[in-house]
N, CA, C and O atoms as CSV, one atom per row, in Angstrom:
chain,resi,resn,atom,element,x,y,z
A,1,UNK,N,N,15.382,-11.569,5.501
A,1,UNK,CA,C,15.246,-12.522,4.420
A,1,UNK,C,C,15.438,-11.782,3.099
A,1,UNK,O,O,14.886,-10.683,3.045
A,2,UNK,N,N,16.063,-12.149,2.110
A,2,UNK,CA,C,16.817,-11.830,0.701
A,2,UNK,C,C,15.517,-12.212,0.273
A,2,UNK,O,O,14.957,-12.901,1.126
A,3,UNK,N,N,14.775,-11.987,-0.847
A,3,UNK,CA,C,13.655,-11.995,-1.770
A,3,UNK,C,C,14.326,-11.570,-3.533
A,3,UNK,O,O,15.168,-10.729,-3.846
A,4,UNK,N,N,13.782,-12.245,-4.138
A,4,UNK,CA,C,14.239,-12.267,-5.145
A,4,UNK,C,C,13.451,-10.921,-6.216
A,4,UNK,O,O,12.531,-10.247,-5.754
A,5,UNK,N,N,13.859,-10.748,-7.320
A,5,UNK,CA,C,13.605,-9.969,-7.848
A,5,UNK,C,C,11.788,-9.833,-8.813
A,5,UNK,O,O,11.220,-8.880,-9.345
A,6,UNK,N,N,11.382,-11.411,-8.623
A,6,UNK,CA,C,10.080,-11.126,-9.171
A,6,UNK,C,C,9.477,-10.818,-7.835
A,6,UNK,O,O,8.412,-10.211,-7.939
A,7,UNK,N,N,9.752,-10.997,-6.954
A,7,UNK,CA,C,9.020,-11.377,-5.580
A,7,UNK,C,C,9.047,-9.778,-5.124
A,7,UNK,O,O,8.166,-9.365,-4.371
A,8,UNK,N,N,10.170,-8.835,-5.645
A,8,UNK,CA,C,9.967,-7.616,-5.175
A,8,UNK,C,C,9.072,-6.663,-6.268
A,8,UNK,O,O,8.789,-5.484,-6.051
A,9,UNK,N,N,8.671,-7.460,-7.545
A,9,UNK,CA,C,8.012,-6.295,-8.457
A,9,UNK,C,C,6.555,-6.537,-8.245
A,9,UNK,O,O,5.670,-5.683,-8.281
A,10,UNK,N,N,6.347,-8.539,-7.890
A,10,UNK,CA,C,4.984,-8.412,-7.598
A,10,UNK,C,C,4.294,-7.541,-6.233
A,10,UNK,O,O,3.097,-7.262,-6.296
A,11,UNK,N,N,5.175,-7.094,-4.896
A,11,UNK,CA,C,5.342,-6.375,-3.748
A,11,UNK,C,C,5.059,-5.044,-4.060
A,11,UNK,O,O,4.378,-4.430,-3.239
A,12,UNK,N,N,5.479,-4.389,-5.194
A,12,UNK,CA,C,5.326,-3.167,-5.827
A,12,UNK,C,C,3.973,-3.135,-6.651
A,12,UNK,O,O,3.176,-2.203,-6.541
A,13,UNK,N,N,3.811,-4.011,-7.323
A,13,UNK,CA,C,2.699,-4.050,-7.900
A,13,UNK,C,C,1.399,-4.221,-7.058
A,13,UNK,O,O,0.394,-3.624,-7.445
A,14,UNK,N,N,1.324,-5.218,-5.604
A,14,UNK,CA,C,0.409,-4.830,-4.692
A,14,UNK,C,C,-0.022,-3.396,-4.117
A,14,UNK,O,O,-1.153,-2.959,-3.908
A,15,UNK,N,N,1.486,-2.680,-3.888
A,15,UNK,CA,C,1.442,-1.230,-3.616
A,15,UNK,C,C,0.630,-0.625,-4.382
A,15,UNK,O,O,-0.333,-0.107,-3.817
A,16,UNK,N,N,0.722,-0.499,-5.722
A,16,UNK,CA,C,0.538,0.139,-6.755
A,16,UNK,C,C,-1.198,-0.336,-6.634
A,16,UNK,O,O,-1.868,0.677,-6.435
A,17,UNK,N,N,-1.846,-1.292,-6.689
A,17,UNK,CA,C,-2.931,-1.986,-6.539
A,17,UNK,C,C,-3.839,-0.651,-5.352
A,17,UNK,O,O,-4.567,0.329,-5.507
A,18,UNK,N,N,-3.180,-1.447,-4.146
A,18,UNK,CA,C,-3.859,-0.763,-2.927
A,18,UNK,C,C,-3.961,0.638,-3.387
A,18,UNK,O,O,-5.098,1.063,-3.591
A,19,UNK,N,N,-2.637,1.670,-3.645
A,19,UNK,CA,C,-2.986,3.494,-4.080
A,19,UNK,C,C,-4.252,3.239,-5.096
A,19,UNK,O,O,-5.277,3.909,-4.967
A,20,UNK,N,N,-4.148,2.425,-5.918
A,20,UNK,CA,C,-4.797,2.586,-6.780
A,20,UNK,C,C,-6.871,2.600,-6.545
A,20,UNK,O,O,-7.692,3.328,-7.101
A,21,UNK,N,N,-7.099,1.410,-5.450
A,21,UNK,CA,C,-8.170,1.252,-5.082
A,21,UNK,C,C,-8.134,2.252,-3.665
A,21,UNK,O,O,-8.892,2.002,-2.729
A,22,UNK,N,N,-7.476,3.036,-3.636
A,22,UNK,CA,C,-7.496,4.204,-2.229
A,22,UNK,C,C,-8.327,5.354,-2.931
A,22,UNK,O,O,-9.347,5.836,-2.438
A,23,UNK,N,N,-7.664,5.814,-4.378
A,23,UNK,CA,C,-7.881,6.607,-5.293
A,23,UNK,C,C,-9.085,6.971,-5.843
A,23,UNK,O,O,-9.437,8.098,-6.192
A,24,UNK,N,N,-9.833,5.693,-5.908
A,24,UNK,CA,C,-11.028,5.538,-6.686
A,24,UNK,C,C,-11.993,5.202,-6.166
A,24,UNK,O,O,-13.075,5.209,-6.752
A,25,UNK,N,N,-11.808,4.735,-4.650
A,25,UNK,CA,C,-12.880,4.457,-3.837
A,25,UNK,C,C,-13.544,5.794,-3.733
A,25,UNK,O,O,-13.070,6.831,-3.269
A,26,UNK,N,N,-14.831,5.564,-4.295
A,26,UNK,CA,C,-16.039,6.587,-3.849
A,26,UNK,C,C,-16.256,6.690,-2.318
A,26,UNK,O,O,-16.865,7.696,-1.957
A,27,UNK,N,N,-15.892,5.890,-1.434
A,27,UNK,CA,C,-16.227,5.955,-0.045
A,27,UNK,C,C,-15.130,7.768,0.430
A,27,UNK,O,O,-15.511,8.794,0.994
A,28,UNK,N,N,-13.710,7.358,-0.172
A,28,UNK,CA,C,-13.000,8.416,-0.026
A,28,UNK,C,C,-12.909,9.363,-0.508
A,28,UNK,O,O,-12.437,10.363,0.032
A,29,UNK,N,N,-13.565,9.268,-2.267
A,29,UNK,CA,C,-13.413,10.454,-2.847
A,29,UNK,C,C,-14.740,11.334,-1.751
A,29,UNK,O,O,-14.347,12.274,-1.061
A,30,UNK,N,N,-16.141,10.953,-1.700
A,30,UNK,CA,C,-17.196,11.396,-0.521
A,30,UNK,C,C,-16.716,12.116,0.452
A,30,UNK,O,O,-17.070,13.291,0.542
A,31,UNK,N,N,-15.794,11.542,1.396
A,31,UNK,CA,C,-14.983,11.741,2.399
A,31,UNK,C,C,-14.005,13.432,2.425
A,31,UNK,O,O,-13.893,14.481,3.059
A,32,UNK,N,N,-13.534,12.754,1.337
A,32,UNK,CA,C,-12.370,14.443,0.813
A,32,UNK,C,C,-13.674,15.710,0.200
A,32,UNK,O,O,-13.346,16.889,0.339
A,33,UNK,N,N,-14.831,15.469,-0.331
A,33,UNK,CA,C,-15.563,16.629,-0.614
A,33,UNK,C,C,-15.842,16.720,0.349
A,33,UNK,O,O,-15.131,17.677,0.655
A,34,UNK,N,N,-16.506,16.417,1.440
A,34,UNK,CA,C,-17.127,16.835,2.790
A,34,UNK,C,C,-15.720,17.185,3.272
A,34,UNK,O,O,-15.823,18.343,3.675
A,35,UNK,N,N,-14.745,16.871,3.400
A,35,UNK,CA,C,-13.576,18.119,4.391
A,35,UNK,C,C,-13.920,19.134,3.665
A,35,UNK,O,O,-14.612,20.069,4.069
A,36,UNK,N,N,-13.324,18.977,2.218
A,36,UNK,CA,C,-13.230,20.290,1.650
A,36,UNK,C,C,-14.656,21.289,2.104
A,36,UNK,O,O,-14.551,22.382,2.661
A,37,UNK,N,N,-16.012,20.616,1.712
A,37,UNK,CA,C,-16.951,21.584,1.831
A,37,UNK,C,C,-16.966,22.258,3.517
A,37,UNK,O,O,-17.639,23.243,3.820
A,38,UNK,N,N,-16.151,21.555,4.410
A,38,UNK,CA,C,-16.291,22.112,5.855
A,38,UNK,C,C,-14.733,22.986,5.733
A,38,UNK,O,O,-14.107,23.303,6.744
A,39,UNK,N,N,-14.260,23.293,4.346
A,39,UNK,CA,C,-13.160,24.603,4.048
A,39,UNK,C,C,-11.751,23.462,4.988
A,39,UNK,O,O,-11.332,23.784,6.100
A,40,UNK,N,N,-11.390,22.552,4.448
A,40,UNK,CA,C,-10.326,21.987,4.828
A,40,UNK,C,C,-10.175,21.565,3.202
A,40,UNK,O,O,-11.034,21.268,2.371
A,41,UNK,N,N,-8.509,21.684,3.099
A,41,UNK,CA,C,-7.562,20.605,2.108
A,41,UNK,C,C,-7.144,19.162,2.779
A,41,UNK,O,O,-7.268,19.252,4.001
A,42,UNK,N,N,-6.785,18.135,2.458
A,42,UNK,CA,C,-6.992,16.927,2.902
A,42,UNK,C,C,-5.271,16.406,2.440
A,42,UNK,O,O,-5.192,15.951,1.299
A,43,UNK,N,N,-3.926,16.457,3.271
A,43,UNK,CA,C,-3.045,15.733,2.903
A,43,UNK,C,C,-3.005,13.991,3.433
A,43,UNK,O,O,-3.058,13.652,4.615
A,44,UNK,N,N,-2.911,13.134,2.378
A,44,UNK,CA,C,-3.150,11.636,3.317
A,44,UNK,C,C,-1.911,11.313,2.553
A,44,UNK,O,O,-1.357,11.568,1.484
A,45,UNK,N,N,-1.732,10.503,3.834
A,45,UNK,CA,C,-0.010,9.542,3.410
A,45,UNK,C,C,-0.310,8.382,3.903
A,45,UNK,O,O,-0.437,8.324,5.126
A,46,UNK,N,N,-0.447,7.517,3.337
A,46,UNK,CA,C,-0.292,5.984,4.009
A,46,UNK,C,C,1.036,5.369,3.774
A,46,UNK,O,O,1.794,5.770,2.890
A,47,UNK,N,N,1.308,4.385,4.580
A,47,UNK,CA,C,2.337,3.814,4.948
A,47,UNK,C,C,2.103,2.204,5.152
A,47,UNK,O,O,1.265,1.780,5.948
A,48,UNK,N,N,2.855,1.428,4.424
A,48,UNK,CA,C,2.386,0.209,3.729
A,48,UNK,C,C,3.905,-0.498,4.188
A,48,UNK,O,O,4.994,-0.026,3.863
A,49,UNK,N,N,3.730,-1.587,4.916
A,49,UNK,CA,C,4.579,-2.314,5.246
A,49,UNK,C,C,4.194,-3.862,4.775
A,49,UNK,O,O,3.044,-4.233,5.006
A,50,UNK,N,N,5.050,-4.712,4.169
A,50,UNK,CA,C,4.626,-5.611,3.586
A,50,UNK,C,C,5.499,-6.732,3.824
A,50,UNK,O,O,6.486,-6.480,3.133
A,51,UNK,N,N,5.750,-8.157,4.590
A,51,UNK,CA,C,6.461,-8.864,4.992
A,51,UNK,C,C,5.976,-10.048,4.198
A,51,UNK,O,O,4.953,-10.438,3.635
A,52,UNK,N,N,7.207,-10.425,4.428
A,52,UNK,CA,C,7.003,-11.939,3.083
A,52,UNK,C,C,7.504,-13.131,4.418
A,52,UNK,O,O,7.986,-12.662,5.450
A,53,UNK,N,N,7.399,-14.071,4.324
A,53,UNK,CA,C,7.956,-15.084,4.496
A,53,UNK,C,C,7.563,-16.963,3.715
A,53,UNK,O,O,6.453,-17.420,3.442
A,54,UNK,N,N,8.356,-17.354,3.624
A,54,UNK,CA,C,7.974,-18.397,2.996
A,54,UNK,C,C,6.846,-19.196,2.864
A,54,UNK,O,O,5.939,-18.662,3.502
A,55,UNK,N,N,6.350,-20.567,2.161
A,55,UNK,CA,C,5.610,-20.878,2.273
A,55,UNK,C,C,5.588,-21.992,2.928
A,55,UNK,O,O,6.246,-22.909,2.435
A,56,UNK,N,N,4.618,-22.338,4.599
A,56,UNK,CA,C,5.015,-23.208,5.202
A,56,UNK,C,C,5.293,-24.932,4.546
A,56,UNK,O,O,4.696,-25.401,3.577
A,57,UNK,N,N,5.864,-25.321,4.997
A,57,UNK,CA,C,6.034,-26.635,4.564
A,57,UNK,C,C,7.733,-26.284,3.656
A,57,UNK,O,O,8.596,-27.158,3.744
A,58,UNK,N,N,7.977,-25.249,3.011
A,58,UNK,CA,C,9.204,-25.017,2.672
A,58,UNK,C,C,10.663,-24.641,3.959
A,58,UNK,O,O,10.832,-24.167,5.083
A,59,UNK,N,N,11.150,-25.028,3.227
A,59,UNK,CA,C,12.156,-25.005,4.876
A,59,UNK,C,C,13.006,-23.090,4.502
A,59,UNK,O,O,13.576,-22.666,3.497
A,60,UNK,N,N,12.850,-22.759,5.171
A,60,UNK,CA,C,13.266,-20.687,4.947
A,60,UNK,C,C,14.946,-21.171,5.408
A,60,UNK,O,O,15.330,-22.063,6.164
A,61,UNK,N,N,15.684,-20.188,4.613
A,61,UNK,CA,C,17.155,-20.268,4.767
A,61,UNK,C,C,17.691,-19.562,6.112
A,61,UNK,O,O,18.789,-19.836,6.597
A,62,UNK,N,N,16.788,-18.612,6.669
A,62,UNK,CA,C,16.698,-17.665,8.028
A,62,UNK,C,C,15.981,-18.302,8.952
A,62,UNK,O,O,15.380,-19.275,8.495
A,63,UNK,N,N,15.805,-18.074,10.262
A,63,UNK,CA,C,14.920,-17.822,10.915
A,63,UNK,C,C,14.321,-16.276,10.829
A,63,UNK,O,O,14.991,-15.352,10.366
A,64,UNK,N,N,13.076,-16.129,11.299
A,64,UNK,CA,C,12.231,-15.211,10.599
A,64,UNK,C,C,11.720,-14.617,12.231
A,64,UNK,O,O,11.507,-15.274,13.250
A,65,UNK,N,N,11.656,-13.538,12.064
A,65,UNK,CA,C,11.562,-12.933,13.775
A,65,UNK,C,C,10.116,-12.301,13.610
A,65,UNK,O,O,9.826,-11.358,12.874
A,66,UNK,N,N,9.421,-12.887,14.296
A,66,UNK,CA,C,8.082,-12.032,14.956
A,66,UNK,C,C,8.360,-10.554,15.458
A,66,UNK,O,O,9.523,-10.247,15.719
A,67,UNK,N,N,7.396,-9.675,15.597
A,67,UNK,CA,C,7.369,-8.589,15.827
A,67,UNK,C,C,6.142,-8.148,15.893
A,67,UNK,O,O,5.343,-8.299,14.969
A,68,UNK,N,N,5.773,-7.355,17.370
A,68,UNK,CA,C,4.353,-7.196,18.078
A,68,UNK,C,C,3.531,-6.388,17.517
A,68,UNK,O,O,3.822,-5.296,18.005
A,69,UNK,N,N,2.574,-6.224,16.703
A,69,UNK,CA,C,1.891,-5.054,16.179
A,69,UNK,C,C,0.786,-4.440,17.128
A,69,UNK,O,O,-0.366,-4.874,17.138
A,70,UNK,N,N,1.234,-3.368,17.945
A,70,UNK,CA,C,0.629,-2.528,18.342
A,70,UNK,C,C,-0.449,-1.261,17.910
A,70,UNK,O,O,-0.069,-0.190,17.437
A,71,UNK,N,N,-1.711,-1.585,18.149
A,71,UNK,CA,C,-2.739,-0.802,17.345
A,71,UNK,C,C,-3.615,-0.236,18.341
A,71,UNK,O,O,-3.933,-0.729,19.423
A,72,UNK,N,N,-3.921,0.730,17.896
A,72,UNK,CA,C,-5.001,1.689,18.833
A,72,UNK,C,C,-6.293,1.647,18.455
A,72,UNK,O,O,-6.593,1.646,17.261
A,73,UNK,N,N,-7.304,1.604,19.536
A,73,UNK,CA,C,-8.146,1.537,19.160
A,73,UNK,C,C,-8.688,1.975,17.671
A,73,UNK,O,O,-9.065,1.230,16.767
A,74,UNK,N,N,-8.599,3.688,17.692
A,74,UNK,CA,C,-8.876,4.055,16.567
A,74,UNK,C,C,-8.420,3.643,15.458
A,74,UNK,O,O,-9.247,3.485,14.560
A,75,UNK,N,N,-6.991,3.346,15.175
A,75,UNK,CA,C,-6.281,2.317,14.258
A,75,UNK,C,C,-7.410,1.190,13.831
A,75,UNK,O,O,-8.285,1.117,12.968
A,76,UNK,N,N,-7.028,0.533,14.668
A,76,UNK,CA,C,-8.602,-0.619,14.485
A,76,UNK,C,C,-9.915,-0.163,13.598
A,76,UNK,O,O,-10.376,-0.697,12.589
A,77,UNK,N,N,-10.364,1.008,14.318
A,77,UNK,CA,C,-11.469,1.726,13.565
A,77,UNK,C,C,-11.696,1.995,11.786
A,77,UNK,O,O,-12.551,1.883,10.908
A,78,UNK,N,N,-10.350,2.398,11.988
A,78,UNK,CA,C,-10.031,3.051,10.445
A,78,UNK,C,C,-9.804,2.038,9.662
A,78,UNK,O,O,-10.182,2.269,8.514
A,79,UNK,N,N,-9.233,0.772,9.847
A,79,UNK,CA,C,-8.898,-0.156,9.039
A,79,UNK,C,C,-10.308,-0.983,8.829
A,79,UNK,O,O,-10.500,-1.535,7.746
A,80,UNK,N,N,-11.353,-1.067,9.943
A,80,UNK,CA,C,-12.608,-1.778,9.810
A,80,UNK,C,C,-13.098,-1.033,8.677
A,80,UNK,O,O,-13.450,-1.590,7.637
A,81,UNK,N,N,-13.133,0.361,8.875
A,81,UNK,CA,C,-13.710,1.312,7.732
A,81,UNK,C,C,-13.381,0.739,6.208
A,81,UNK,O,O,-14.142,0.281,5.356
A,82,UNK,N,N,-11.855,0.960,6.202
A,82,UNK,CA,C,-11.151,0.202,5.049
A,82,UNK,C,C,-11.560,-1.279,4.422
A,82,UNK,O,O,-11.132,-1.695,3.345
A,83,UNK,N,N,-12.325,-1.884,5.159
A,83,UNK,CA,C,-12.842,-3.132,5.408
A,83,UNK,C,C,-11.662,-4.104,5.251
A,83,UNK,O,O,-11.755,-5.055,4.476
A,84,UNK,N,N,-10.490,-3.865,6.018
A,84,UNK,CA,C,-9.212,-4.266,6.373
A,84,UNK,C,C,-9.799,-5.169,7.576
A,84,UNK,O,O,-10.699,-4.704,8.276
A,85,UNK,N,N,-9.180,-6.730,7.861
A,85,UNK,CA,C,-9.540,-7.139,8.701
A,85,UNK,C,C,-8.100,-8.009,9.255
A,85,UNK,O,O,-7.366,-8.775,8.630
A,86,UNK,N,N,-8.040,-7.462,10.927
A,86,UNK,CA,C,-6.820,-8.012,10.956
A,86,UNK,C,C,-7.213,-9.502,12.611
A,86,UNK,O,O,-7.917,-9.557,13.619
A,87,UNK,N,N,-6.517,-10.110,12.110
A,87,UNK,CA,C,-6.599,-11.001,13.422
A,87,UNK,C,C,-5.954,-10.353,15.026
A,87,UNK,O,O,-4.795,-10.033,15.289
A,88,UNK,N,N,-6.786,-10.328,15.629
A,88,UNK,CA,C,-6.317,-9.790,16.518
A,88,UNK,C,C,-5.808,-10.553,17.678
A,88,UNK,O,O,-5.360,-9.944,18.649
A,89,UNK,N,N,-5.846,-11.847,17.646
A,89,UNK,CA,C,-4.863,-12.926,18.706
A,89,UNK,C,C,-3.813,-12.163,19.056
A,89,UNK,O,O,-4.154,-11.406,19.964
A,90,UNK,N,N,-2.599,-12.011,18.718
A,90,UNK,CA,C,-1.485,-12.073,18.988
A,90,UNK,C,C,-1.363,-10.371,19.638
A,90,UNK,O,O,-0.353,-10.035,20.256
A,91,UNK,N,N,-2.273,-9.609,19.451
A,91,UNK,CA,C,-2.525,-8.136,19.619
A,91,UNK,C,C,-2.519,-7.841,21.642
A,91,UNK,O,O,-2.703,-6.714,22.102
């Protein structure tokens, strides 16, 4: 699906949102002094996938393809932490 150009800055600007509350969460900054004090440096990369599709009741110019999200337990774990909550039906 083609997305238009406000539709990709507000997408960026969510990005920008989420680093931003990753950054400043005291839960994580806590987190990174306790590695460090157990003599570890801490590299984190997250990876942010973000799918749009229309709004129902609008008719989409595509058909729009599902795709299975496979998660591991621990996955699960880490995102509860995050207080990320995902439906898990289709899982």
């Amino acid at each position: 699906m083609e997305i238009d150009d406000t539709a990709k800055e507000i997408v960026q600007e969510i990005g920008a949102a989420i680093n931003s509350a990753v950054e400043s969460s005291p839960q994580v900054a806590e987190a990174i002094e306790r590695l460090r004090e157990a003599g570890y440096e801490m590299e984190l990369t997250l990876r942010l996938e973000i799918g749009l599709r229309p709004h129902e009741g609008e008719e989409a110019d595509e058909e729009t393809d599902e795709a299975a999200l496979d998660l591991t337990d621990e996955d699960l774990r880490t995102l509860r932490r995050m207080k990320i909550r995902i439906d898990d039906e289709g899982l």
